[in-house]
Structures are given as structure tokens and as C-alpha cells.
Steps between C-alpha positions, in 0.01 A plus 500: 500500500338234654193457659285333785142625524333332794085537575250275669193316362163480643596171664767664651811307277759751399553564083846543439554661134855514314591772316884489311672518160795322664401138396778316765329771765164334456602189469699461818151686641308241382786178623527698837103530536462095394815410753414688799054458520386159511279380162211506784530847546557661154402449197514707165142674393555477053208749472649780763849439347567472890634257781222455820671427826242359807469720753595241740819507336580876660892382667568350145405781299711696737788280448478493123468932486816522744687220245412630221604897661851377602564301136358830302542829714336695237171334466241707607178386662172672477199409791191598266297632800707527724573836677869390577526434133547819275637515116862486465605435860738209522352226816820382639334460831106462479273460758267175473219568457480851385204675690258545252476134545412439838174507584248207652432201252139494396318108527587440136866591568545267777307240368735502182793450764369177601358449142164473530211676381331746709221312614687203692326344757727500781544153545707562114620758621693321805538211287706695235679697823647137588600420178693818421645521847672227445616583205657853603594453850831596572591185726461323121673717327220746355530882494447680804311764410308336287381276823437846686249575209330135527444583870374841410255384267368214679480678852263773335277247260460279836387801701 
């Protein structure tokens, strides 16, 4: 049995943890997880024994759990937290984000989503706006919804 424990940190990334004994099931986990997210959105935490996917990165993490569902129908994945997300209960089709997760970003939160520290002045604050806007926008060929949270972030550290 294989599998796919997902939880958030305090910044907000999603921890993904592998659990197998099938070594060819984790490593076409870990080939599928390295082919699908950018390098600027993952990267593997040694000490947690786990992978960290941005939370800007929400449509790709989506992408990866559908991919990885289709190639391995009996993977099971487990939202720690999560009230959709109950012990043995295979996720073919889970809702993003599960509800325990939605609530309103604190200043910290949103100030990680335009990494800076909490205490920006605002002129840094529209300064690193720009910069990542550019980055994500769609019309570039950035992530959607990870432009949506930008916008989100900056409209309520302007305000």
C-alpha cells in the first residue's frame, strides 16, 4: 500500500510525505513529483524525510495528485487536518483546498507570499508586488492562481 500524506506548514507550503514498501511505487512518486512542479516550487526537506510544495504552486500540486491517481489507482492520500480527509478513504476526487484550510491569511502569511518579512514598508512591499507579478502573470506564462494569490496579498498589505 502506498501512501500520500499531505499537511500544511506555518508558511502555508504543503508537506507531502511518502509512505511505500514498493520501491518502483516511490520512485515513479518521486520522478512524477520532480517532472510535473517546477525546482522553484518544490524542494525536498532531508530533516522531515518530506517534499515542500509552495503554496503558490496549488494548480500544480493538483496536477501532480490527479497524475499520480490515474498511474497508481490504489494510492491512498491522507489530508492531515483536513475534515474531508479521514483514515483509509481512497481521494480519487478531492476538493482543493480541504476546509479546514480556508480561513483569512494572517500579515505573516501574506507577507511570506510576496516573501518578505512582516514588517515591510510598503514601498517593499509594492516593489516586491512588481517583481513577482511579473513573474507569475498568466499573459507570461505563470500560474494563474498563483497570480490570484499575489493580488490577494498585495491588495490587503496595501490597504
Amino acid at each position: 500500500m502506498t501512501t500520500i500524506t499531505i499537511k500544511r506548514d506555518v508558511l502555508g507550503d504543503f508537506l507531502i510525505f511518502f509512505q511505500s514498501r514498493d520501491r518502483d511505487a516511490f520512485a515513479l512518486l518521486v520522478s512524477s513529483i520532480k517532472g510535473l512542479i517546477e525546482p522553484g516550487f518544490r524542494d525536498y526537506r532531508p530533516a522531515q524525510k518530506c517534499w515542500a510544495v509552495d503554496s503558490y504552486a496549488k494548480s500544480s500540486l493538483d496536477e501532480w495528485l490527479k497524475y499520480v491517481q490515474s498511474e497508481m489507482p490504489a494510492v491512498k492520500v491522507v489530508w492531515v487536518g483536513a475534515t474531508e480527509a479521514k483514515e483509509g478513504q481512497q481521494h480519487r476526487h478531492h476538493q482543493w483546498p480541504p476546509a479546514s484550510y480556508r480561513k483569512q491569511p494572517t500579515r505573516e502569511e501574506l507577507c511570506a507570499r510576496l516573501h518578505l518579512l512582516p514588517d515591510a514598508p510598503p514601498e517593499v512591499i509594492k516593489a516586491a508586488y512588481k517583481t513577482l507579478a511579473i513573474k507569475f502573470h498568466p499573459d507570461h506564462g505563470g500560474d494563474e492562481e498563483a497570480m490570484k494569490l499575489l493580488n490577494e496579498a498585495y491588495r490587503k498589505l496595501a490597504a
